[in-house]
N, CA, C and O of each residue as an XYZ file, in Angstrom:
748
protein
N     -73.352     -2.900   -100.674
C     -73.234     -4.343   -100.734
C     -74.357     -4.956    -99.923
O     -74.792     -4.490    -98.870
N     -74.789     -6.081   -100.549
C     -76.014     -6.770    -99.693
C     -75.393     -8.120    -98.906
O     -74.691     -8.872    -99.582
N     -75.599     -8.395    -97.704
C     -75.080     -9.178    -96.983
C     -76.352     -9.977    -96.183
O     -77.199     -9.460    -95.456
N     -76.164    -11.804    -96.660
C     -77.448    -12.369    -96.728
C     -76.790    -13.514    -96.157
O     -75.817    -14.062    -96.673
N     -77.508    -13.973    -94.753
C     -77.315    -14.806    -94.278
C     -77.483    -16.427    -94.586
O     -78.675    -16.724    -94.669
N     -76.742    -17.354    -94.744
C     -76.889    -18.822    -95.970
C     -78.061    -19.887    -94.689
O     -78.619    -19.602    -93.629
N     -77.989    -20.920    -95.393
C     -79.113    -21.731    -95.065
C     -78.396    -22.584    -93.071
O     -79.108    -23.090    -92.204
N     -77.246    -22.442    -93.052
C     -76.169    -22.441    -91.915
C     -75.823    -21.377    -90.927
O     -75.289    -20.349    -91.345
N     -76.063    -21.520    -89.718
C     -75.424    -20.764    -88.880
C     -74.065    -20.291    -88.664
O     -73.252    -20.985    -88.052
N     -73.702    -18.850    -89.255
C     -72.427    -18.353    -88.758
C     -71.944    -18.107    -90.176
O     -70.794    -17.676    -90.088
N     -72.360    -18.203    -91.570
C     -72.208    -17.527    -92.728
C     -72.576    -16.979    -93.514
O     -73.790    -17.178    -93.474
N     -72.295    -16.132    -94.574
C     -73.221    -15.102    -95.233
C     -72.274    -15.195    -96.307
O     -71.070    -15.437    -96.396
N     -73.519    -14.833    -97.348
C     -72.907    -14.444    -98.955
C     -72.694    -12.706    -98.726
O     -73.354    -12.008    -97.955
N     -71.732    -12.314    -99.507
C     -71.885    -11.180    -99.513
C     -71.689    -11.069   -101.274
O     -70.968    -11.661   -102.078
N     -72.829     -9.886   -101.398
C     -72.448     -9.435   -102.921
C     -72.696     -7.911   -103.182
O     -73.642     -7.136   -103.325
N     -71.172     -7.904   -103.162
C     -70.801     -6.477   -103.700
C     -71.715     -5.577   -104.767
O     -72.444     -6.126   -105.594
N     -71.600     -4.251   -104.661
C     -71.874     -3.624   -105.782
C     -71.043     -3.328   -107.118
O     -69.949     -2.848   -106.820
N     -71.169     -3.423   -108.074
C     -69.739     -2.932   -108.951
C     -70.512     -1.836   -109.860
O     -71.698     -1.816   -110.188
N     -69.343     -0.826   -110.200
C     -69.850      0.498   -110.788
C     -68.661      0.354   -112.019
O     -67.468      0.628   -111.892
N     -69.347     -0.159   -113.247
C     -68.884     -0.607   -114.473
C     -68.918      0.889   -115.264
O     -69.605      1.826   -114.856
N     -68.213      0.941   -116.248
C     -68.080      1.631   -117.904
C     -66.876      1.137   -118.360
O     -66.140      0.211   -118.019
N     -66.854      2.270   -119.501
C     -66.105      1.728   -120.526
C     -64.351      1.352   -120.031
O     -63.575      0.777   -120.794
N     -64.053      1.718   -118.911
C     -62.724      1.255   -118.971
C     -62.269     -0.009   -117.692
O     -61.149     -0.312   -117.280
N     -63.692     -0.575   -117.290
C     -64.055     -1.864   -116.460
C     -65.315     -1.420   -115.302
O     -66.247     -0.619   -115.376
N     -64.835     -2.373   -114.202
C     -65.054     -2.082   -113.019
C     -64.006     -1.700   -111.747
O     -62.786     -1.703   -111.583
N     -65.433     -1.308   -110.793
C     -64.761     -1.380   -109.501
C     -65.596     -1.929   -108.684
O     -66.752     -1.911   -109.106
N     -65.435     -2.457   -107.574
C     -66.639     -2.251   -106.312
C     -65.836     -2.583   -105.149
O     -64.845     -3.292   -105.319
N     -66.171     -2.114   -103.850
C     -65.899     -2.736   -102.957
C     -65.607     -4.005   -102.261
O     -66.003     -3.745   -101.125
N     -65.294     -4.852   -102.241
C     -64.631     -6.049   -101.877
C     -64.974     -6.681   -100.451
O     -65.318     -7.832   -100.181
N     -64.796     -5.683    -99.701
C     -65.067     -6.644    -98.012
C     -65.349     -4.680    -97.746
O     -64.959     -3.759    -98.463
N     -66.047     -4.637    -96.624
C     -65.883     -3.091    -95.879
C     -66.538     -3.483    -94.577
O     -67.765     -3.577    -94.538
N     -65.851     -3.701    -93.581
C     -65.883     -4.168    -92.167
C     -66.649     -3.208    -91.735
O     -66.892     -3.580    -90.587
N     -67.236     -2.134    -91.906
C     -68.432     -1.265    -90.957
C     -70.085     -1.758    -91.520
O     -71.138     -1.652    -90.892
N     -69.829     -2.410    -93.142
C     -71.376     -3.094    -93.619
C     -71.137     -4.369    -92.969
O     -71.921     -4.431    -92.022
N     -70.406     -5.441    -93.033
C     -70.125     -6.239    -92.733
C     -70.482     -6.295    -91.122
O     -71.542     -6.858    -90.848
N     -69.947     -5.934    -90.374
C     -70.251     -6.351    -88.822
C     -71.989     -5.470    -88.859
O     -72.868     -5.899    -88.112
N     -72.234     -4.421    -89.674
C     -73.481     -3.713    -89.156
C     -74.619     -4.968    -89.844
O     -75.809     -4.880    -89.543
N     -74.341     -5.625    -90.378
C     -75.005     -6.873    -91.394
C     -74.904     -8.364    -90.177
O     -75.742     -9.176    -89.786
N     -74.051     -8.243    -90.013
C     -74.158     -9.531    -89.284
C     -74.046    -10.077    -87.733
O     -74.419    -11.114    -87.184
N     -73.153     -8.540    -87.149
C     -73.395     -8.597    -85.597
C     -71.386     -9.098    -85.376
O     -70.776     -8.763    -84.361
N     -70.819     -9.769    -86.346
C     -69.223    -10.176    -86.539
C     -68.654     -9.464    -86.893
O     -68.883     -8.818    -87.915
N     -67.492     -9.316    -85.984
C     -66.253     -8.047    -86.317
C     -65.251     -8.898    -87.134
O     -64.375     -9.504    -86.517
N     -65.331     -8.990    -88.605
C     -64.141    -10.077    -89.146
C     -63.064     -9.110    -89.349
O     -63.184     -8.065    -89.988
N     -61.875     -9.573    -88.694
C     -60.715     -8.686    -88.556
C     -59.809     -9.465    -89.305
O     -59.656    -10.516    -88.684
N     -59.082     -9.464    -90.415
C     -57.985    -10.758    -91.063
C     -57.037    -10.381    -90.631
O     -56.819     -9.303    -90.076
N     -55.915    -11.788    -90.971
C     -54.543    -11.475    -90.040
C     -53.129    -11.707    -90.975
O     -51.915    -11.550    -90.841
N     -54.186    -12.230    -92.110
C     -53.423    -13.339    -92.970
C     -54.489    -13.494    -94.421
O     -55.717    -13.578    -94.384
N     -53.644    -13.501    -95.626
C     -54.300    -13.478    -96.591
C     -53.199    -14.605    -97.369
O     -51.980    -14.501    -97.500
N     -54.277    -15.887    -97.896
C     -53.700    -16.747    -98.669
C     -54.306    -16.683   -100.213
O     -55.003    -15.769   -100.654
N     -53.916    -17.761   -100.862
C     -54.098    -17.820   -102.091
C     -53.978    -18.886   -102.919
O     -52.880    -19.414   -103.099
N     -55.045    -19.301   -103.489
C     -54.591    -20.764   -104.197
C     -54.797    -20.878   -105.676
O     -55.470    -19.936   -106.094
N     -54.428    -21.744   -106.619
C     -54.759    -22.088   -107.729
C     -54.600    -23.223   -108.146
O     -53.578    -23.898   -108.022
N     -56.144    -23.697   -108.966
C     -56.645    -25.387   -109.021
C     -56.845    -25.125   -110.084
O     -56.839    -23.990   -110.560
N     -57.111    -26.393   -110.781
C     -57.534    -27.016   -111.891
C     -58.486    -27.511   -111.962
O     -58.892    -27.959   -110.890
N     -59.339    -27.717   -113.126
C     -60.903    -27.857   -112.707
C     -61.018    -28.941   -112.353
O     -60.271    -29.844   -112.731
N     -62.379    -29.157   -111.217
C     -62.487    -30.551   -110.595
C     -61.420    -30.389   -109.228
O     -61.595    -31.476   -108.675
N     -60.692    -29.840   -108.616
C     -60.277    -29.627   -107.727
C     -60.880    -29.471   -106.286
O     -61.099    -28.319   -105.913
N     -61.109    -30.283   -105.623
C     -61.740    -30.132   -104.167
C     -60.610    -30.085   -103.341
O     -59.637    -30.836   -103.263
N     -61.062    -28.573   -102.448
C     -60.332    -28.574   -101.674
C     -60.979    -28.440    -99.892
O     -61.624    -27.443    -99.566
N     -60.729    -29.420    -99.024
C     -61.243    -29.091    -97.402
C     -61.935    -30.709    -97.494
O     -61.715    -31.576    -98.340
N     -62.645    -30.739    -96.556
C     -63.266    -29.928    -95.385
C     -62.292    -29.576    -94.448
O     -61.631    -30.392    -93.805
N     -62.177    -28.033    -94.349
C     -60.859    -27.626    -93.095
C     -61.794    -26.647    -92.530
O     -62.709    -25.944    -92.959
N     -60.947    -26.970    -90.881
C     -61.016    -25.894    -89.951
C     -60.410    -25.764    -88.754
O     -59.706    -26.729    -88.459
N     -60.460    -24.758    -87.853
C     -59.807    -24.925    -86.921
C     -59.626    -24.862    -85.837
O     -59.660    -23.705    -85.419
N     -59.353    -25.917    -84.812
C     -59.778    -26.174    -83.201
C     -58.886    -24.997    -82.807
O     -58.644    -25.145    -81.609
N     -58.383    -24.072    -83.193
C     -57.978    -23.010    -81.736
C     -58.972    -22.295    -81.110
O     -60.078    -22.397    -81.640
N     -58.910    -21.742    -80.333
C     -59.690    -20.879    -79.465
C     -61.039    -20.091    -80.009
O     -62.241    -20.083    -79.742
N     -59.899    -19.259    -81.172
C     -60.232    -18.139    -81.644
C     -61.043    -18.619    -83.091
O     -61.806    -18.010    -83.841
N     -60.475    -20.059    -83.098
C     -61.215    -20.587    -84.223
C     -60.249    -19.452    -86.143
O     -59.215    -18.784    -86.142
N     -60.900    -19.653    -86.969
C     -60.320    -18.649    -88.116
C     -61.466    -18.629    -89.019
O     -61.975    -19.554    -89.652
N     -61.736    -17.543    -88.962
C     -62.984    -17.123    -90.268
C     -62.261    -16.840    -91.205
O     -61.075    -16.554    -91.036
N     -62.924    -16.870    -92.551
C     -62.622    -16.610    -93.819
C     -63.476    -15.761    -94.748
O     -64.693    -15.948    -94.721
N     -63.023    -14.948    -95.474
C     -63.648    -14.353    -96.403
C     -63.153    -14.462    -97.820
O     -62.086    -13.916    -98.100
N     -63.866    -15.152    -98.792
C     -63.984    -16.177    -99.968
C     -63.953    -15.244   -101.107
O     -64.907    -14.496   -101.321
N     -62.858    -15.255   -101.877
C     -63.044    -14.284   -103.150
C     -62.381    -15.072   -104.264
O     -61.266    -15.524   -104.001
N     -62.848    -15.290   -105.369
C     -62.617    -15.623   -106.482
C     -62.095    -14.712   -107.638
O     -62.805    -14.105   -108.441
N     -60.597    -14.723   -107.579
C     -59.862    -13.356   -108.556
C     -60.083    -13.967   -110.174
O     -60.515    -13.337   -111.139
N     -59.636    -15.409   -110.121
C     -59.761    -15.966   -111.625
C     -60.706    -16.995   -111.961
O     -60.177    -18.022   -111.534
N     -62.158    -17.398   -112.653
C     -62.551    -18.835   -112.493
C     -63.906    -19.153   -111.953
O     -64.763    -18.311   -112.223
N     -64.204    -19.960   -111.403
C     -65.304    -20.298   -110.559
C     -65.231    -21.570   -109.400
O     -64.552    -22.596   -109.344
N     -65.856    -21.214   -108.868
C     -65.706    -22.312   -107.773
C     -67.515    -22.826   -107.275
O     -68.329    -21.906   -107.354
N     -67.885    -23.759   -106.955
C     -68.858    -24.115   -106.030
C     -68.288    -24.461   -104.152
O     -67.752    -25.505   -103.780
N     -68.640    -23.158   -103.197
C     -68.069    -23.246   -102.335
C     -68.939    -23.188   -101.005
O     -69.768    -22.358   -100.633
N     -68.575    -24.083   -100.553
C     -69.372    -25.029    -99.275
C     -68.523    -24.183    -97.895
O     -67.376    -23.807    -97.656
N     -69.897    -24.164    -97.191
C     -69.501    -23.924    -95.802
C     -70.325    -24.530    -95.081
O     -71.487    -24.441    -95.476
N     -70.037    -25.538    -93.509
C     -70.051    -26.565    -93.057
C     -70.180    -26.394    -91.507
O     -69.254    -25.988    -90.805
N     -71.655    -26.808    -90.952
C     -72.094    -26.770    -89.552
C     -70.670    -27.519    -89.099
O     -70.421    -28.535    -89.749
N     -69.903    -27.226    -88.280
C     -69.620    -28.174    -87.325
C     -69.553    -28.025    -85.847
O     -68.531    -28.397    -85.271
N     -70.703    -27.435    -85.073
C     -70.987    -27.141    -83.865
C     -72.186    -28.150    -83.729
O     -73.278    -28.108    -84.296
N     -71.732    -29.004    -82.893
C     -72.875    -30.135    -82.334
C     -73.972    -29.430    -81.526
O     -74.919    -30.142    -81.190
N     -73.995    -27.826    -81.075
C     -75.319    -27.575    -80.221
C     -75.825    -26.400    -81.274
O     -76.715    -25.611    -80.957
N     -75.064    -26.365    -82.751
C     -76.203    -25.853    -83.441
C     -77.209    -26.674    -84.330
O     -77.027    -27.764    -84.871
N     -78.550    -25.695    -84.339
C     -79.666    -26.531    -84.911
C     -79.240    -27.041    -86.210
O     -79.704    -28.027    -86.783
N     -78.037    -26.045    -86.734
C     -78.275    -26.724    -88.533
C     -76.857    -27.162    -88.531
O     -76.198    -26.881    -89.532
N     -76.016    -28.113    -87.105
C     -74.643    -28.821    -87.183
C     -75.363    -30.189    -88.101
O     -76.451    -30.754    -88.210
N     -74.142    -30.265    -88.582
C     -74.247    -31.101    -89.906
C     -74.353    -30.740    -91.381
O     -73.829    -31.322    -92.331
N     -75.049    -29.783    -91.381
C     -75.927    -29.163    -92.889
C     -74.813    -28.315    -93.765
O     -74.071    -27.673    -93.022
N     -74.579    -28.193    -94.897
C     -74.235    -27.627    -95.394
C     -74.578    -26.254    -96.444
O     -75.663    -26.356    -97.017
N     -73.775    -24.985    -96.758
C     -74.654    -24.426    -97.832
C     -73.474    -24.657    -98.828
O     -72.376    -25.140    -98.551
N     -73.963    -24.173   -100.167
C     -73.048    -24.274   -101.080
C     -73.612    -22.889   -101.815
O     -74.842    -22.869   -101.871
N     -72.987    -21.797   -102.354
C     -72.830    -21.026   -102.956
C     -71.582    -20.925   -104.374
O     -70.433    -21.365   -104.413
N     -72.490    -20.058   -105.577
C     -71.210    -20.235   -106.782
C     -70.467    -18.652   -106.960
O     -70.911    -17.555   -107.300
N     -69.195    -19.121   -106.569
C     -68.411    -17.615   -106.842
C     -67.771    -17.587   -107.849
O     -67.072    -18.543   -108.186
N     -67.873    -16.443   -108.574
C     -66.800    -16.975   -110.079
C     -66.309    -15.162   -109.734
O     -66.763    -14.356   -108.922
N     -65.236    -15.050   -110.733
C     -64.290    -13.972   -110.733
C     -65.714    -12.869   -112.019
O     -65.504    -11.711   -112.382
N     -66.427    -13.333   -112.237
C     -67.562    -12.248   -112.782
C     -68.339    -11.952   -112.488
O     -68.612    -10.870   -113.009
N     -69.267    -12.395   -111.629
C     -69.795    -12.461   -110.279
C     -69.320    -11.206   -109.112
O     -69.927    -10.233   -108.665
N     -68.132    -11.679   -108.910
C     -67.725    -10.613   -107.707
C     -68.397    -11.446   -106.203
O     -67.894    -11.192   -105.109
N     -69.206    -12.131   -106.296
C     -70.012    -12.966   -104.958
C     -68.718    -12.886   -103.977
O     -67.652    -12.549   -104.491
N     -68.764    -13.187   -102.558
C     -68.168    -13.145   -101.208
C     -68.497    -14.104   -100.753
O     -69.719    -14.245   -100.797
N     -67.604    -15.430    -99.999
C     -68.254    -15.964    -98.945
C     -67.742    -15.353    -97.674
O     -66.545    -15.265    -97.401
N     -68.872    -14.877    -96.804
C     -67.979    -14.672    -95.180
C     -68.498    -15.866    -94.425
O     -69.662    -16.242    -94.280
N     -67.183    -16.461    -93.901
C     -67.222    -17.790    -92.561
C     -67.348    -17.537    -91.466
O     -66.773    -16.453    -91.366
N     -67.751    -17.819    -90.442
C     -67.534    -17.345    -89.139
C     -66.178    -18.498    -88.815
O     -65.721    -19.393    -89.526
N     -65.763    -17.987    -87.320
C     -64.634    -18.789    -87.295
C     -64.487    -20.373    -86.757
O     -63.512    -21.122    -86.819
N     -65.659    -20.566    -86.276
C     -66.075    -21.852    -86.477
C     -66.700    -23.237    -87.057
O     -67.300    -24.142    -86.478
N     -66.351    -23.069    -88.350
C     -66.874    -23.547    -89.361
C     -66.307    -24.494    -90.442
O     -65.092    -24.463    -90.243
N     -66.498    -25.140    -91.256
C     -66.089    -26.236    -92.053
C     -66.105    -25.476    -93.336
O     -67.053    -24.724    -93.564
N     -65.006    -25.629    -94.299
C     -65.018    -24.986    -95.067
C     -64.366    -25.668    -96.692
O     -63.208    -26.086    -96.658
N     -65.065    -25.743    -97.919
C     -64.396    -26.810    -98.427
C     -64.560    -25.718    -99.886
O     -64.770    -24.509    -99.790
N     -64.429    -26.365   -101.013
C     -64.607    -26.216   -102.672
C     -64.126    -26.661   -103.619
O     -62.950    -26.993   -103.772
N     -65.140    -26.726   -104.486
C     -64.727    -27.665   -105.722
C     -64.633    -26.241   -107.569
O     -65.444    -25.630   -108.264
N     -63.349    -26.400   -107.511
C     -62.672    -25.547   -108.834
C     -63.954    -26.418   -110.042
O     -64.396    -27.562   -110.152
N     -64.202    -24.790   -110.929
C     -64.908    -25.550   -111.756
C     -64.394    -24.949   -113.431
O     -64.905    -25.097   -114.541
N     -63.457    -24.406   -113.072
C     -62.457    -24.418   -114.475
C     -61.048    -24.498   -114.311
O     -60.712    -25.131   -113.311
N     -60.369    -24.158   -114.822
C     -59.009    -24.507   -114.794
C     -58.424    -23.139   -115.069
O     -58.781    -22.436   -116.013
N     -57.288    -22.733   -113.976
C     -56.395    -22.021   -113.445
C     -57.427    -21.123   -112.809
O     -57.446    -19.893   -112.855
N     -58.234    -21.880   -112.242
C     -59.197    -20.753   -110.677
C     -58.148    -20.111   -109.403
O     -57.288    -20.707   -108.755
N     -58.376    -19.366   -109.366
C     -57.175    -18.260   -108.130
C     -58.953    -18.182   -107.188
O     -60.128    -18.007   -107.510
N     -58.102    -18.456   -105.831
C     -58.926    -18.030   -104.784
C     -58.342    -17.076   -103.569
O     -57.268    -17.465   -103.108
N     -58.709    -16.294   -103.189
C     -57.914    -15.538   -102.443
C     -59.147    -15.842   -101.181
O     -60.363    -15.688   -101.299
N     -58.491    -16.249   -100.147
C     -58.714    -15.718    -98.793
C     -58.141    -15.176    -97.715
O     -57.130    -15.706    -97.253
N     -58.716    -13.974    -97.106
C     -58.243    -13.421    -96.196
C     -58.723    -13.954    -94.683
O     -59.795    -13.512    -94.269
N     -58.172    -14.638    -94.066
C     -58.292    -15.270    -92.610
C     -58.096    -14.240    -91.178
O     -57.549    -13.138    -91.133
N     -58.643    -14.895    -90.233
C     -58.801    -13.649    -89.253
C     -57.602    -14.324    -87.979
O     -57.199    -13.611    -87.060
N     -57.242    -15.527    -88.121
C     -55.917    -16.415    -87.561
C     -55.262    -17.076    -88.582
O     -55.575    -17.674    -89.611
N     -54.219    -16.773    -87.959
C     -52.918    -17.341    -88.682
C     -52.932    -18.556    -88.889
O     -53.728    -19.201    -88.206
N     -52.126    -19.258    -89.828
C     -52.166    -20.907    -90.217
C     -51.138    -21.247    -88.893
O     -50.091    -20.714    -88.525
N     -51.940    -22.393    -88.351
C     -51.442    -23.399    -87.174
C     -51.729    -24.376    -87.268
O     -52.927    -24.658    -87.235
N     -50.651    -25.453    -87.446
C     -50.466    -26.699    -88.290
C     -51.188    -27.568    -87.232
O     -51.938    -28.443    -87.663
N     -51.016    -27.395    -85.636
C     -50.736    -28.102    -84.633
C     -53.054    -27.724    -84.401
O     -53.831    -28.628    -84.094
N     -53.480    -26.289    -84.661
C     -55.055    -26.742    -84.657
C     -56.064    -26.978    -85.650
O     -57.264    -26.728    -85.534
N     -55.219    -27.702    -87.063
C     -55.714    -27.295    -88.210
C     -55.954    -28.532    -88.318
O     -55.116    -29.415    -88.131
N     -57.540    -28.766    -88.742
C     -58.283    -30.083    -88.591
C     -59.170    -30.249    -90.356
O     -59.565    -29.367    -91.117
N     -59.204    -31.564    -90.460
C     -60.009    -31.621    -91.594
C     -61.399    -32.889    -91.720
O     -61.312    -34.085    -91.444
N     -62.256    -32.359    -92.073
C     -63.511    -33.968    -92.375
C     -63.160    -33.998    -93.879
O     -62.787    -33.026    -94.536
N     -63.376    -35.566    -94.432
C     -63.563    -36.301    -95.885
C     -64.788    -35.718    -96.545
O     -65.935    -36.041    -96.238
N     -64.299    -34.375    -97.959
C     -65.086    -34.173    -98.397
C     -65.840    -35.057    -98.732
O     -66.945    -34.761    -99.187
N     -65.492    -36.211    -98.611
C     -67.122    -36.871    -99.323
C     -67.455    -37.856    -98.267
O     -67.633    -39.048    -98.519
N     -67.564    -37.160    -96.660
C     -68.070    -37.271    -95.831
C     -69.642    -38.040    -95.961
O     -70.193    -37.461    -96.896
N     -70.438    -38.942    -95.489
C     -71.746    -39.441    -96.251
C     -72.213    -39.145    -95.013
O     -73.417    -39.387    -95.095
N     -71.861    -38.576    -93.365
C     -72.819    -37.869    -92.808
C     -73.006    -35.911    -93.125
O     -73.733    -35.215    -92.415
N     -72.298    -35.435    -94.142
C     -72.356    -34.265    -94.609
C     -72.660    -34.676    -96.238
O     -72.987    -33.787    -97.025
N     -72.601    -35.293    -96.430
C     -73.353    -35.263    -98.189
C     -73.292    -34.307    -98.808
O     -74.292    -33.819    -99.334
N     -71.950    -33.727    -98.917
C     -71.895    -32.640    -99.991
C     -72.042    -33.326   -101.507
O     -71.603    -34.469   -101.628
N     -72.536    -32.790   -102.462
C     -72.863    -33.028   -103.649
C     -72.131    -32.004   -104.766
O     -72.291    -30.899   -105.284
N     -71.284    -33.066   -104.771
C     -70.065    -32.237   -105.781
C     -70.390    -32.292   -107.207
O     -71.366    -33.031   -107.336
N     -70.042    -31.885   -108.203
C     -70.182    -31.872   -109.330
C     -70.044    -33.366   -109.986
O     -69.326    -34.108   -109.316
N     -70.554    -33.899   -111.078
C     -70.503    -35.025   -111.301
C     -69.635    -35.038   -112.812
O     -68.982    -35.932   -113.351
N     -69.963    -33.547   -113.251
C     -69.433    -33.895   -114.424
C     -67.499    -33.389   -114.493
O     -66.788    -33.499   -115.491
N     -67.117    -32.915   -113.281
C     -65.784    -32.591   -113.175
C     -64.752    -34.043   -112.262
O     -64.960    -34.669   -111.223
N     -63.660    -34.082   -113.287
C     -62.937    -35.330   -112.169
C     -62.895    -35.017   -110.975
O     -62.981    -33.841   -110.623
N     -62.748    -36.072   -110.085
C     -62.559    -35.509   -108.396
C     -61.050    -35.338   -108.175
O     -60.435    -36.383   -108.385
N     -60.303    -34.305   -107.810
C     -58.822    -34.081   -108.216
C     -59.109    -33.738   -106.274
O     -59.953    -32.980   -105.796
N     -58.447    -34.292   -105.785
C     -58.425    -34.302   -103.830
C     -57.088    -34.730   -103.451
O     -56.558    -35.778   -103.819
N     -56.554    -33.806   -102.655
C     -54.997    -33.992   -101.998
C     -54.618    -35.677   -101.455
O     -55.815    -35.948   -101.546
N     -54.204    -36.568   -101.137
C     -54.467    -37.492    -99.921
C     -54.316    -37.061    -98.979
O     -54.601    -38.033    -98.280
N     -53.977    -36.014    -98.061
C     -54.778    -35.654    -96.844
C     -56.506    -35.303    -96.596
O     -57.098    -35.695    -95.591
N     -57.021    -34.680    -97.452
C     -58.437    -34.472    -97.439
C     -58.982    -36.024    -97.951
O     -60.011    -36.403    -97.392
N     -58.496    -36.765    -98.766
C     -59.251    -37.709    -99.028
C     -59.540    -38.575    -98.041
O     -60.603    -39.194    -98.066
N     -58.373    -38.780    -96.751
C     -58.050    -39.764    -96.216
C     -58.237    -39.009    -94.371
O     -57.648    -39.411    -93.368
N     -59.275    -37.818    -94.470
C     -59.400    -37.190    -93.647
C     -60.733    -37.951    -92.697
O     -61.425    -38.591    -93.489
N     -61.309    -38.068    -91.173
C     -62.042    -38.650    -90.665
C     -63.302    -37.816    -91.240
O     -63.269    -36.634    -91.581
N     -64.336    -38.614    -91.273
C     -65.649    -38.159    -90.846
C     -66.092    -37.339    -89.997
O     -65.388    -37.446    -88.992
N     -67.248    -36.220    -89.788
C     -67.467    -35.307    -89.373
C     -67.894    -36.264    -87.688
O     -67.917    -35.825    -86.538
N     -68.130    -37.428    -88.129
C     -69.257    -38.586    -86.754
C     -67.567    -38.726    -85.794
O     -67.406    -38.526    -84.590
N     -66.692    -39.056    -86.647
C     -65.144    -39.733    -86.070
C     -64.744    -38.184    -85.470
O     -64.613    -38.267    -84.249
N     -64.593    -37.283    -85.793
C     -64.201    -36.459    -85.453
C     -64.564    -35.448    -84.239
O     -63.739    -34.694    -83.723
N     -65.921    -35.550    -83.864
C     -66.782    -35.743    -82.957
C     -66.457    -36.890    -81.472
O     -66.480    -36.759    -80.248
N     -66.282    -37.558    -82.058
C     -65.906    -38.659    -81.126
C     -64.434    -39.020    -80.677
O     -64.063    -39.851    -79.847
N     -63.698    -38.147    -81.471
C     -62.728    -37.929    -80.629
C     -62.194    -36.352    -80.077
O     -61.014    -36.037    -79.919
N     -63.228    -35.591    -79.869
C     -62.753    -34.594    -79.680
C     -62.564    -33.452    -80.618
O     -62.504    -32.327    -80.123
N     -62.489    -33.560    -81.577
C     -61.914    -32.868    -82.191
C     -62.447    -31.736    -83.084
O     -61.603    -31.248    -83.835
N     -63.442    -31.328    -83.131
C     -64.102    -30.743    -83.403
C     -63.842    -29.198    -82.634
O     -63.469    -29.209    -81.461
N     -64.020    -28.084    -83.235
C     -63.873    -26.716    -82.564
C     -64.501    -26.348    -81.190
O     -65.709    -26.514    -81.360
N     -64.336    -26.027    -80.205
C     -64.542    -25.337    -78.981
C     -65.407    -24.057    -79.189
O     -64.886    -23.070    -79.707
N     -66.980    -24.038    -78.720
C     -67.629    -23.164    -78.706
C     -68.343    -22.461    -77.629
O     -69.028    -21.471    -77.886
């Protein structure tokens, strides 16, 4: 597997190998001895979730103020997604910036997060399954979100898919508001 660091501090695409014939594939998926020897991060998960959207579906900007923060590793079982990961450390050079990478379930592509990070995506067909495996548990009480359509993060979502957004993410602060009150992850 090749493991390639994105245009953001603290994430990497990873893309598997797959060893195809006639009765499919296989490939490796995540393998924590390429993985930390690739990036210097021991991603250990604790917790594996799972979602399914409809196309045009944005989901985040989430992340999370505990300690330990929660990394993610991004897999697409059904579908495609365009999936964003998000400076939000004010003393890194590229806080603010975003990358966006496309994972689809044919592909096989990986996103790995570090655990301090902003993390969002927009479904780009209908009945997309995303599986992530997290390295902390869901905690309601440090689980923070910015307005994907944040205009000091300018993510650039698809134009030709409806915008389908929870009202919590829609109605979530700015990356500037969020900053200013604190709230932002501990690094």
């Amino acid at each position: 597997m090749s493991v390639t660091p994105l245009a953001v501090n603290g994430a990497w695409l990873v893309e598997p190998r797959r060893h195809a014939d006639d009765r499919g594939w296989f490939q490796e998926w995540f393998k924590q001895s390429a993985v930390r020897e690739a990036t210097g991060y021991l991603f250990e998960p604790v917790q594996t979730n799972i979602s399914k959207s409809a196309a045009g579906v944005i989901r985040g900007i989430h992340y999370s103020t505990a300690a330990r923060g929660q990394g993610k590793l991004v897999t697409v079982m059904v579908g495609a997604i365009d999936d964003y990961v998000v400076d939000i450390d004010p003393s890194s050079s590229t806080f603010g910036s975003w990358a966006r990478e496309r994972l689809t379930a044919d592909n096989g592509r990986v996103m790995l997060i570090g655990p301090h990070m902003g993390h969002a995506f927009q479904a780009l067909t209908d009945d997309t399954i995303v599986s992530y495996l997290v390295t902390a548990e869901f905690d309601p009480e440090s689980e923070r979100g910015i307005s994907p359509f944040c205009p000091e993060v300018g993510i650039k979502w698809d134009e030709a898919l409806p915008r389908l957004v929870s009202d919590k993410d829609a109605s979530a602060p700015t990356l500037g508001q969020q900053a200013a009150a604190g709230q932002l992850p501990p690094h």
